[in-house]
C-alpha positions in Angstrom: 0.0 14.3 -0.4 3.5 14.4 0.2 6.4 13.5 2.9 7.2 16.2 5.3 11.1 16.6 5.4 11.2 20.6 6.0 9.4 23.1 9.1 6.7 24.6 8.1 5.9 28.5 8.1 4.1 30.4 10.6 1.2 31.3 8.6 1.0 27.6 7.5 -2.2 27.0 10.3 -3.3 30.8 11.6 -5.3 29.7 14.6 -4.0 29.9 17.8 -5.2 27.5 21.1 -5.1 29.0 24.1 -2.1 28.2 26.5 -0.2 26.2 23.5 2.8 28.1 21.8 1.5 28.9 18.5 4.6 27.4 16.6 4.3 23.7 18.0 0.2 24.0 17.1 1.7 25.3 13.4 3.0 21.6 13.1 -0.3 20.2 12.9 -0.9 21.2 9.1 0.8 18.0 9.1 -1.1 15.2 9.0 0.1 12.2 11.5 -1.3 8.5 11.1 0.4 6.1 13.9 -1.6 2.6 14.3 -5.0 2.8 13.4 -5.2 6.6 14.4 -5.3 9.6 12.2 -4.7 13.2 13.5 -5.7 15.4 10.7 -4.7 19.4 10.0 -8.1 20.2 11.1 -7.0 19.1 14.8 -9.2 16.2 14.8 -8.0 13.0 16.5 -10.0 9.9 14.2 -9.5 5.9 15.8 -10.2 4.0 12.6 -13.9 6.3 11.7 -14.3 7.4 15.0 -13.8 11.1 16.1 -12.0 11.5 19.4 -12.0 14.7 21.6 -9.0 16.3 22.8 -7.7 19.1 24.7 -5.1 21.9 23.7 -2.4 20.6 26.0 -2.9 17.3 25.0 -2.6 18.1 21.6 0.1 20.2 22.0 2.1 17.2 23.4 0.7 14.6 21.4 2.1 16.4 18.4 6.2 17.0 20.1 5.7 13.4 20.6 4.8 12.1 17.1 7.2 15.0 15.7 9.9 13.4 17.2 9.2 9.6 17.3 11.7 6.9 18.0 13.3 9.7 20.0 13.6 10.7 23.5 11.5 14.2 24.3 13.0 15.5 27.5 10.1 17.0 29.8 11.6 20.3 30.0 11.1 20.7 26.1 7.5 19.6 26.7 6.9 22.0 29.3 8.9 25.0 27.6 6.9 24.5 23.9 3.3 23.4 25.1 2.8 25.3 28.6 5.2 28.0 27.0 7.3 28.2 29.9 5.2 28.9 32.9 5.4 27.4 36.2 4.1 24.1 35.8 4.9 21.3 38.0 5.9 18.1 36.2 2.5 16.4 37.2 0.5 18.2 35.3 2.9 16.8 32.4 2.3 13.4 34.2 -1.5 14.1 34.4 -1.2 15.0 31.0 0.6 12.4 30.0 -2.0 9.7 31.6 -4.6 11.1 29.6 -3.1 10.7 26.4 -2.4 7.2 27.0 -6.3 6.7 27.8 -7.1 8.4 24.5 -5.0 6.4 22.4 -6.7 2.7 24.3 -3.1 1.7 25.4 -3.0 -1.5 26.7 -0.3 -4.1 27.9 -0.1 -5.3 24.5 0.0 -2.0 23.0 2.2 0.4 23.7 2.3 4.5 22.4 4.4 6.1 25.1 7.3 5.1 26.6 8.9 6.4 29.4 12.6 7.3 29.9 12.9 7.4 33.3 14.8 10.6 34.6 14.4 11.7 31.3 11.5 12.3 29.4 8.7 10.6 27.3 9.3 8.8 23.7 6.7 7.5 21.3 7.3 4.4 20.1 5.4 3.6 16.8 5.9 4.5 13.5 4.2 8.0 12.0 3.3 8.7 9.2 3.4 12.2 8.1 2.1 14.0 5.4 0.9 17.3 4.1 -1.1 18.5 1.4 0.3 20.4 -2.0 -0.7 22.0 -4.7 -0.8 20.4 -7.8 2.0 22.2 -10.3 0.4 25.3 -12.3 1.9 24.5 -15.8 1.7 26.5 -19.0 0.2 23.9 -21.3 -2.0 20.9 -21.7 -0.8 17.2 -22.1 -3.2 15.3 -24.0 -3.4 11.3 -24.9 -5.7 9.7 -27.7 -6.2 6.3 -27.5 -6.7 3.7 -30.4 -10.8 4.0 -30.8 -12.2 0.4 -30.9 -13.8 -0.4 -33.9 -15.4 -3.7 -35.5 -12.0 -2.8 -37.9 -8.8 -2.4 -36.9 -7.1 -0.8 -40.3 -9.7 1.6 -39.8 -9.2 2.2 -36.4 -5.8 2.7 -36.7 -6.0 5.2 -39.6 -8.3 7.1 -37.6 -6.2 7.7 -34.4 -3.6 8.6 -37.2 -5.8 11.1 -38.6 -6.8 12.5 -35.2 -3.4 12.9 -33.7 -2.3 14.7 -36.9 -5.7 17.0 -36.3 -4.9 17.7 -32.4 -0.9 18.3 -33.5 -2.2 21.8 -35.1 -3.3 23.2 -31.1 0.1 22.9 -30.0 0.3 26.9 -30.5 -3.1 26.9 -28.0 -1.4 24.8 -25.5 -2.3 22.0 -26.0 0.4 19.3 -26.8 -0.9 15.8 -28.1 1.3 13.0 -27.5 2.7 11.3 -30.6 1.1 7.8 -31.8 3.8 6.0 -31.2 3.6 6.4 -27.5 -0.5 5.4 -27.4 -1.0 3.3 -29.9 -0.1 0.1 -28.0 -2.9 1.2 -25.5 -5.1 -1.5 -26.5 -5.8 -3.6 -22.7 -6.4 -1.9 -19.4 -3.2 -3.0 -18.1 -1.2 -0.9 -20.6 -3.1 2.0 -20.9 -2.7 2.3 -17.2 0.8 2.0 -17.1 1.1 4.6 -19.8 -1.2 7.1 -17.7 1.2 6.1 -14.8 4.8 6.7 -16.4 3.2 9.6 -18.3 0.7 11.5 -16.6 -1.2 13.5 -19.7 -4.0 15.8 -17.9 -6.9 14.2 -20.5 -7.1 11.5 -22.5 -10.1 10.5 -25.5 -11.0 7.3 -25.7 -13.9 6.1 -28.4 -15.8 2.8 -29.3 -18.0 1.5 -31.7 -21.8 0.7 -31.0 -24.4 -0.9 -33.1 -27.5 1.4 -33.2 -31.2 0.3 -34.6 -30.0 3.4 -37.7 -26.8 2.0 -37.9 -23.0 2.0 -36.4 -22.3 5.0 -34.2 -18.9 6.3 -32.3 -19.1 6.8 -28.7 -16.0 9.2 -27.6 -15.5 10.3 -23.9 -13.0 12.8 -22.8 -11.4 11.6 -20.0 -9.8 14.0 -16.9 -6.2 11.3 -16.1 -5.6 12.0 -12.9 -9.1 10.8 -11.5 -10.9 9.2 -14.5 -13.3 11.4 -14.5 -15.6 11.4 -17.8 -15.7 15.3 -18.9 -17.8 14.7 -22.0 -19.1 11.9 -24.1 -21.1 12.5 -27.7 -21.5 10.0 -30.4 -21.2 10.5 -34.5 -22.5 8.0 -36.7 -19.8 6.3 -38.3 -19.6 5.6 -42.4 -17.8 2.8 -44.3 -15.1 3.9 -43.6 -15.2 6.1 -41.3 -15.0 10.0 -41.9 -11.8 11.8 -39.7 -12.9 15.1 -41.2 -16.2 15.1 -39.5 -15.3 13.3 -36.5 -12.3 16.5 -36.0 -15.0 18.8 -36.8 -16.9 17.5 -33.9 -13.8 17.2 -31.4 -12.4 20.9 -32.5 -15.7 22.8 -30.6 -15.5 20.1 -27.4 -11.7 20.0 -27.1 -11.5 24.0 -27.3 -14.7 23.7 -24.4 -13.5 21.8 -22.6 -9.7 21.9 -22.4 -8.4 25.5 -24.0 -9.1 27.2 -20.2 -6.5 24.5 -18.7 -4.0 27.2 -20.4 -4.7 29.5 -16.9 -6.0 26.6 -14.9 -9.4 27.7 -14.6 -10.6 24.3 -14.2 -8.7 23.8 -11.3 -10.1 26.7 -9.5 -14.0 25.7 -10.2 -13.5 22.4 -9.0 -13.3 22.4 -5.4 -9.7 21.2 -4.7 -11.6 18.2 -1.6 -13.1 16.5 -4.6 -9.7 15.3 -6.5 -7.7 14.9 -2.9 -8.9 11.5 -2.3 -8.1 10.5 -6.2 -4.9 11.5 -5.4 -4.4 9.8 -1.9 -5.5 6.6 -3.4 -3.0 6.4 -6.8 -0.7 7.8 -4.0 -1.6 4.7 -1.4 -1.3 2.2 -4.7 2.2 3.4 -5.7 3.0 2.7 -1.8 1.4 -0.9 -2.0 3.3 -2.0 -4.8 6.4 -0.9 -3.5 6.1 -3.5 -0.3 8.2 -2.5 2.2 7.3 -2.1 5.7 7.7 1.8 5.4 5.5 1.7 2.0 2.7 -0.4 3.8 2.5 1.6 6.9 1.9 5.0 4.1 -0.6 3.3 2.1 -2.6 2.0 5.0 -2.7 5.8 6.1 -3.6 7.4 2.6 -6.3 4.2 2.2 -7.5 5.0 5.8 -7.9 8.7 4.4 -9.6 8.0 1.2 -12.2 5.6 2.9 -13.4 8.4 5.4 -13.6 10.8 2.6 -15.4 8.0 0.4 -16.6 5.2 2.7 -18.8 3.8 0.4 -16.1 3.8 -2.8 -15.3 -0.4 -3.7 -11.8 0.7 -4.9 -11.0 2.4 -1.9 -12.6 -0.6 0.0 -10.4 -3.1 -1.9 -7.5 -1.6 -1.8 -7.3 -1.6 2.1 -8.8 -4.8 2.5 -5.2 -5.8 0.9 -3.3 -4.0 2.2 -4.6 -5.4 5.9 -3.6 -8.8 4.6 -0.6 -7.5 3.3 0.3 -6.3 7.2 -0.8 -9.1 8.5 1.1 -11.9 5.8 4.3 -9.2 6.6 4.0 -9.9 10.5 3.5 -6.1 10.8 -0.3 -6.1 12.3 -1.6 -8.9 14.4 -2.4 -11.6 11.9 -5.7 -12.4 13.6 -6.7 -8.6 13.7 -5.7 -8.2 10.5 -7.4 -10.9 8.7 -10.6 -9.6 10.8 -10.6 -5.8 9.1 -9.8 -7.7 5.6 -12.4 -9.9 6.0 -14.9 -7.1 7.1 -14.2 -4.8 4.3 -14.4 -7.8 1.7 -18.2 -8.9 3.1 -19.1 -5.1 2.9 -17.7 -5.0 -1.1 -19.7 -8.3 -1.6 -22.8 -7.5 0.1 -22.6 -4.5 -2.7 -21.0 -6.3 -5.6 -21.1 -10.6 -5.1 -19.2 -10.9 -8.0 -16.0 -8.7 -7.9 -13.7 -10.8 -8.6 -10.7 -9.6 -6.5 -12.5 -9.4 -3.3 -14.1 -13.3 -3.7 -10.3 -13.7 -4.0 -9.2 -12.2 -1.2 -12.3 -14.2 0.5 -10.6 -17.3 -0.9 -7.7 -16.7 0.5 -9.0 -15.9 4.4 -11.0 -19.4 4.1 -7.7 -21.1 2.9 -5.9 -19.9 6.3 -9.4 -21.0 8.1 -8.1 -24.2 6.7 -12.1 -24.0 5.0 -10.7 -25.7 1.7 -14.1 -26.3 0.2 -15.2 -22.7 0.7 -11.8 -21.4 -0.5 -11.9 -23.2 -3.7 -15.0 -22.0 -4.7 -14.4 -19.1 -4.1 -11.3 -19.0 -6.3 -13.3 -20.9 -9.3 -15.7 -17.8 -9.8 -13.3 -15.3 -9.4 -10.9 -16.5 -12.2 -13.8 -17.2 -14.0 -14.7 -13.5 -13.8 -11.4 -12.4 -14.6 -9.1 -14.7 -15.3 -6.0 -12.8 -16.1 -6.3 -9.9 -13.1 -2.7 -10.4 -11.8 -4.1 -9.3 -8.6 -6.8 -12.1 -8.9 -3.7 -14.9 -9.5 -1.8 -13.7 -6.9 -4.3 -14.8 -4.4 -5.0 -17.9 -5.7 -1.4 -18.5 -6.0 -1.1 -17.7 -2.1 -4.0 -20.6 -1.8 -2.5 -23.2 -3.8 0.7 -22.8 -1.2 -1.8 -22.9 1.3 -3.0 -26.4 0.4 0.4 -28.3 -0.6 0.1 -27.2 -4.3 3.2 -25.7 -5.2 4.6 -26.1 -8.4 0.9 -25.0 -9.5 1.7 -21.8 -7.2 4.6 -21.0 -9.1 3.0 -20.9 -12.3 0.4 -18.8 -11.2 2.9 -16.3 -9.3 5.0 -16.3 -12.7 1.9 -15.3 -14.6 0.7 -12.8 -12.2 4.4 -11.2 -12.1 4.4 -11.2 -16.1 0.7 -9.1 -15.7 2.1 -6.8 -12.9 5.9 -6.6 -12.7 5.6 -3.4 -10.6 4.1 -5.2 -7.5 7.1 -6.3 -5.5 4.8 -8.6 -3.4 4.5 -10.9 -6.7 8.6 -11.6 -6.6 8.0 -11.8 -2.8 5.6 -14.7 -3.1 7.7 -16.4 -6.0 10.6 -16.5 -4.5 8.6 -17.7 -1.1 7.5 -20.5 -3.2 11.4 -21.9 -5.0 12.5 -21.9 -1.4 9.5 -23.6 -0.2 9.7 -26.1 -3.5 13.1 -27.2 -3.0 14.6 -24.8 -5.4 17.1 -22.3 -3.6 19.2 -21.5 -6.9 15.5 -20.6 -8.5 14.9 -18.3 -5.6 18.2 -16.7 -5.2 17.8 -15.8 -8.6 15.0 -13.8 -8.0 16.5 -10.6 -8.2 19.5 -11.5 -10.6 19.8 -8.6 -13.3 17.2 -6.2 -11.8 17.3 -2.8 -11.0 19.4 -1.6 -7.7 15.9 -0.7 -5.9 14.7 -4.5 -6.2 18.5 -6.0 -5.3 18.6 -3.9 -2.1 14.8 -4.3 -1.1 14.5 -4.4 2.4 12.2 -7.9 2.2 14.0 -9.7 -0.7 17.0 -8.6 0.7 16.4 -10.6 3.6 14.8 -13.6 2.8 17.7 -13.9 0.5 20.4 -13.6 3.1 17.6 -16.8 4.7 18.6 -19.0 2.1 21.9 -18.3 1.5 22.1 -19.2 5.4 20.3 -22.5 4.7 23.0 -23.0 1.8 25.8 -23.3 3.5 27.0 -19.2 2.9 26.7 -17.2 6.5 29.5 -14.8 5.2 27.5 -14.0 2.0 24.1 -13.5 3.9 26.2 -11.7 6.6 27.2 -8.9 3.5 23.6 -8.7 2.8 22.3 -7.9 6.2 25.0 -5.3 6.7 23.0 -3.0 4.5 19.6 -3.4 6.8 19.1 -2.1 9.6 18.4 -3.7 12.7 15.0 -2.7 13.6 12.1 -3.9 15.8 9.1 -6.4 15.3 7.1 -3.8 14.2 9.2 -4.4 10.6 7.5 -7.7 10.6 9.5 -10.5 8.1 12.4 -8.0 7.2 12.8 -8.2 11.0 12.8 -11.7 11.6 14.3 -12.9 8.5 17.1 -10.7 9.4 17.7 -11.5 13.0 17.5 -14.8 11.9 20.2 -14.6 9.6 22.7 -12.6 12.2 22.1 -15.3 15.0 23.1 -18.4 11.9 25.9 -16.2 10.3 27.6 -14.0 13.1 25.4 -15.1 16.8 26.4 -11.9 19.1 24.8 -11.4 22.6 23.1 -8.2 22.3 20.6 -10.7 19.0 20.4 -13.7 21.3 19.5 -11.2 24.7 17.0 -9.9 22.6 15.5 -12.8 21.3 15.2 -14.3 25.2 13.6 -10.7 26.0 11.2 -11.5 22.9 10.4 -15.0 24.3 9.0 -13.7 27.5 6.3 -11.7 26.0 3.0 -13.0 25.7 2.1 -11.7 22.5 3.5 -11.0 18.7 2.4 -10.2 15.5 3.7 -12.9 13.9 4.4 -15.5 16.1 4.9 -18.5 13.7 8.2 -16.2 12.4 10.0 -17.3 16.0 10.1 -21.1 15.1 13.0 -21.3 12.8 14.6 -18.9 14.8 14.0 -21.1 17.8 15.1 -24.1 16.5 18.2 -22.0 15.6 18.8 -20.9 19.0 17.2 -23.5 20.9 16.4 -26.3 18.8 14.2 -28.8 18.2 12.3 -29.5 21.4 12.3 -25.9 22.5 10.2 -25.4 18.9 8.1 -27.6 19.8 6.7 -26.4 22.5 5.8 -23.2 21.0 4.6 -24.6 17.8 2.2 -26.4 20.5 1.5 -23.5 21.8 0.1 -22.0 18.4 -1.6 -25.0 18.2 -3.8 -24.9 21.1 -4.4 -21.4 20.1 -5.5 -22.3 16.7 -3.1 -19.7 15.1 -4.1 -19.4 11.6 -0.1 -18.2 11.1 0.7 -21.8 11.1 -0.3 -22.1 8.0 2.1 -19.7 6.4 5.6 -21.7 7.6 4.1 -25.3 7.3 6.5 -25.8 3.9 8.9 -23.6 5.4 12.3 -25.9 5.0 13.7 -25.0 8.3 10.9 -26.2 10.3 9.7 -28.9 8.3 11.5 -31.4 11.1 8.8 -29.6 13.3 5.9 -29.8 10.7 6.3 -33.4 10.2 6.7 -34.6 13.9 3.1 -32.7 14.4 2.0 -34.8 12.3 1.3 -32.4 9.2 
C-alpha cells in the first residue's frame, strides 16, 4: 500500500453506478480509513468488522468529502459531480447529507461533517488514504544466507563461507547472493530483522543443527523475506566436520526449484497476489508505529485495521493493534477510556489463545497499572520478562509501569535498555525523555535528541515536549523557535497539540490560543483531558486546576495517572493528597 498524492485514471475502477459521474466513483480505488471506519475499493463501507450498506449518492458524496478533508466542499460541486448536474434541489443534498451522518453514528461527541453555513459541507477528521501497487518486476534474485547454527561455531562459520562462495557462481542465472560480510552478524532475531528491513533480499536460507537417534542432522529452510514464508525445508546428516560439497550438492537442485523462475516472476503470478497484501500491510503498519507521530499512528491503525479483517485470527496482527490503541490513547489521540477498552479486548483474545505471550501479558500489565490494580500489574510483568526478558517491546511496558507506581529511576533503566534493543521506535525516546523530566533531570531530557538525525530533532512529539521544558527552564524564546516549525493543529494531534499550545500560551500568550482554550473549556468531553491541567494552571492557575483535576477524580479518569509526576502540576498532585 501506498500514499495517494496523484488522480487516478479512468480505467483505474471500470464500473459505473447509476446517477453518479463515473470519474468521482473512479476515486474510490482509493482506499479511505477516517475513525474507526474503512471504505474499501470494493465500495464497501466497514465500522470496525462490520459491513455497512450504502447508496450510490451517498457514496458519491461521502467520497468528495473524504477527498477533500479539512476543506470546505461547496454544494454546487456536490451537486455538479455526484447528481452530474441535473436539477436537483439542495434538499436532496440535505437529505442526503442527514443520512450520511446516520451511517457514520455521529453523535454530539463525535463529529464527521461539518457545516459551512451558506457555503457547503466539510469533513472534519483525518483520512487516510491508500492504494494498492504492484510490487517492482525486477530482473534478478537477491538472496541472503544466514550463519547455520551449529554445536560449533568455526564450523559454522566455514560453512556459510563455503556456501556463499557456492551461491556466488548463479550470479549469471540471476541470482545475486549477498556477500558474508553483510549476514554474518545475523546471529539474534533482532539483527537479522533489521538486516531484512534495510535490505530487503527476496529469500533468505537459514539452517540448524539437530540431534537425531542416527546421529547429528542439518535442518535448512528456504525462506520467502517479504512474508516469512517457509518455501522448503530438507535435512542432510552432518559429518565431523561438516561436508559443504554435499550440502551445495543438495541446495544446487532446490535453489534452481525453487528460485531460478523468480528470473520472469512466475512465482508471483501463481501466488494469488490477496495472500501477501496483508504481509505487506502489516511490515507497512510497523514502519508507521515506530515512526510515532500522530500522522504515523492514524496509518498504522488503518493498515492494522486492514490486516485483522483479512486475518482476524493472526496474534501478530492482534498485537500489533492492541499497541497501537494504547499508543492513541497514551498520545491523547483516541479517547483514553475507549482506547484502553479495544487494547484490552484484543490482549484477552491473544491470551485466551496463547496465556503466555509475553508482550501481550505486558501490555495487560500495563492497563492494570492505570486500573491502579498494582498486584495484578506486577504479576503480570514478572512472567512476561521472565518469558522474554530482553523483548525491548516487553521493557518498554514495564518501564511505562514502574512510572506508573513512583518508580522512576528504575524506569529509566529499563527505557535505556529497551532503546539500546530498538533504537528505531521513536516511542522508546518519547518515554525516556518523559521520565528525566519527570525525575528532575531537564538537562538529561533536553538531551534527548542531541546529535541525532534531522528526522528525530524536528519530530513533531519530541519537538514539543522539548519546547515544554525549555518553558519550565526559564527559555520561552528558545521553545518559541521550536514551535515555529509545528503547526498549530487541533486536539485530534493529541500531546503534539497540547504540549504545543502550552508552550505558545508560556512563551508568546496571543488571544486567538487563550480564545481557544476558553472554547475548549466549555466542551464536555476530550480525549485527553488530564493534558488541560498544566495548561490551566498556566492560564488560570492553581484553584481553577483544581477544580478540574476534581472533576477527573469523581470520574475516576484513569488519565490521572499519566501527569501525577508531571512537574507542572505536582502543586496540584500533592494538595490531592497523592
Amino acid at each position: 500500500m501506498t500514499s495517494l498524492n496523484g488522480p487516478l485514471t479512468e480505467k483505474s475502477f471500470p464500473l459505473p453506478i447509476k446517477g453518479v459521474r463515473k470519474e468521482v466513483i473512479n476515486r474510490i480505488r482509493v482506499q479511505y480509513s477516517f475513525g474507526d471506519f474503512i471504505l474499501q475499493p470494493s465500495r464497501v463501507l466497514f465500522h470496525k468488522s462490520k459491513q455497512i450498506n450504502i447508496s450510490p449518492k451517498e457514496l458519491g458524496v461521502l467520497i468528495l468529502l473524504l477527498e477533500s478533508a479539512g476543506e470546505v466542499v461547496t454544494k454546487e460541486q456536490i451537486i455538479n459531480d455526484v447528481w452530474c448536474g441535473g436539477n436537483v434541489g439542495e434538499e436532496s443534498l440535505t437529505r442526503c447529507i442527514y443520512v450520511l451522518r446516520r451511517i457514520l453514528q455521529e453523535g454530539k461527541h463525535q463529529r464527521f461533517i461539518d457545516t459551512v453555513y451558506g457555503k457547503g459541507y466539510r469533513f472534519s477528521l483525518p483520512v487516510t488514504k491508500v492504494v494498492p501497487v504492484e510490487r517492482p518486476v525486477s530482473a534478478s534474485c537477491i538472496f541472503a544466507v544466514l550463519p547455520f547454527k551449529l554445536n560449533s561455531q568455526p564450523q559454522a562459520l566455514g560453512l556459510h563461507d563455503a556456501i556463499v562462495q557456492e551461491m556466488s557462481g548463479y550470479a549469471s542465472a540471476g541470482l545475486h547472493v549477498l556477500p558474508s560480510s553483510m549476514t554474518l552478524n545475523c546471529g539474534s532475531m533482532l539483527t537479522t530483522l533489521d538486516m531484512l528491513e534495510k535490505i530487503r533480499p527476496d529469500f533468505y536460507l537459514t539452517g540448524y543443527e539437530l540431534q537425531l537417534s542416527d546421529g547429528p542432522c542439518l535442518r535448512m529452510e528456504l525462506i520467502r523475506a517479504h512474508d516469512h514464508v517457509v518455501m522448503h525445508r530438507t535435512g542432510i546428516a552432518l559429518g565431523n566436520p561438516p561436508s559443504a560439497d554435499n550440502i551445495n550438492a543438495l541446495l544446487k537442485p532446490l535453489l534452481l526449484g525453487q528460485i531460478s523462475c523468480l528470473r520472469n516472476r512466475r512465482e508471483s503470478a501463481a501466488t494469488p497476489q490477496g495472500k501477501s497484501e496483508p504481509a505487506m500491510m502489516l511490515r507497512q503498519g510497523r514502519e508507521a508505529f515506530l515512526q510515532y507521530t500522530p500522522q504515523s499512528l492514524t496509518l498504522a491503525l488503518s493498515l492494522f485495521q486492514q490486516c485483522r479483517q483479512r486475518l482476524p485470527e493472526d496474534m501478530d496482527v492482534l498485537c500489533h493493534l492492541a499497541e497501537c490503541y494504547f499508543a492513541l490513547g497514551q498520545m491523547g489521540m483516541q479517547g483514553l477510556d475507549s482506547a484502553l477498552h479495544e487494547c484490552g479486548a484484543l490482549v484477552a483474545t491473544i491470551l485466551a489463545q496463547a496465556p503466555r505471550h509475553s508482550l501481550a501479558l505486558a501490555l495487560r500489565g500495563v492497563l492494570h497499572g492505570l486500573n491502579a490494580e498494582l498486584g495484578q500489574a506486577a504479576e503480570m510483568f514478572r512472567t512476561a520478562l521472565t518469558l522474554s526478558a530482553e523483548n525491548p517491546s516487553v521493557k518498554y511496558y514495564y518501564a511505562w509501569h514502574l512510572f506508573l507506581v513512583g518508580e522512576i529511576k528504575r524506569a529509566r533503566h529499563f527505557a535505556q535498555q529497551a532503546h539500546e534493543l530498538l533504537p528505531a521506535m521513536t516511542a522508546m525516546q518519547i518515554l525516556m525523555m518523559w521520565l528525566a523530566y519527570c525525575d528532575g533531570d531537564a538537562a538529561a531530557a533536553l538531551r534527548i535528541t542531541d546529535g541525532q538525525s534531522d528526522e528525530a530533532m524536528w519530530h513533531p512529539v519530541l519537538l514539543s515536549m522539548k519546547a515544554v521544558i525549555l518553558c519550565t527552564e526559564g527559555q520561552p524564546r528558545r521553545a518559541k523557535e521550536l514551535i515555529d516549525h509545528l503547526r498549530h493543529g487541533s486536539e485530534r494531534d493529541g500531546i503534539v497539540f497540547f504540549n504545543t499550545l502550552y508552550a505558545r500560551l508560556f512563551s508568546q500568550p496571543a488571544a486567538a490560543d487563550t480564545a481557544q482554550f476558553a472554547h475548549m473549556m466549555t466542551q464536555p468531553e476530550h480525549p485527553m483531558p488530564s493534558a488541560l491541567l498544566p495548561v490551566i494552571m498556566q492560564c488560570h492557575g492553581l484553584r481553577a486546576a483544581k477544580k478540574w483535576y476534581d472533576r477527573l477524580t469523581s470520574a475516576s479518569s484513569p488519565c490521572l495517572m499519566l501527569w501525577r509526576h508531571d512537574p507542572r502540576v505536582k502543586q496540584l498532585y500533592g494538595m490531592a493528597g497523592e
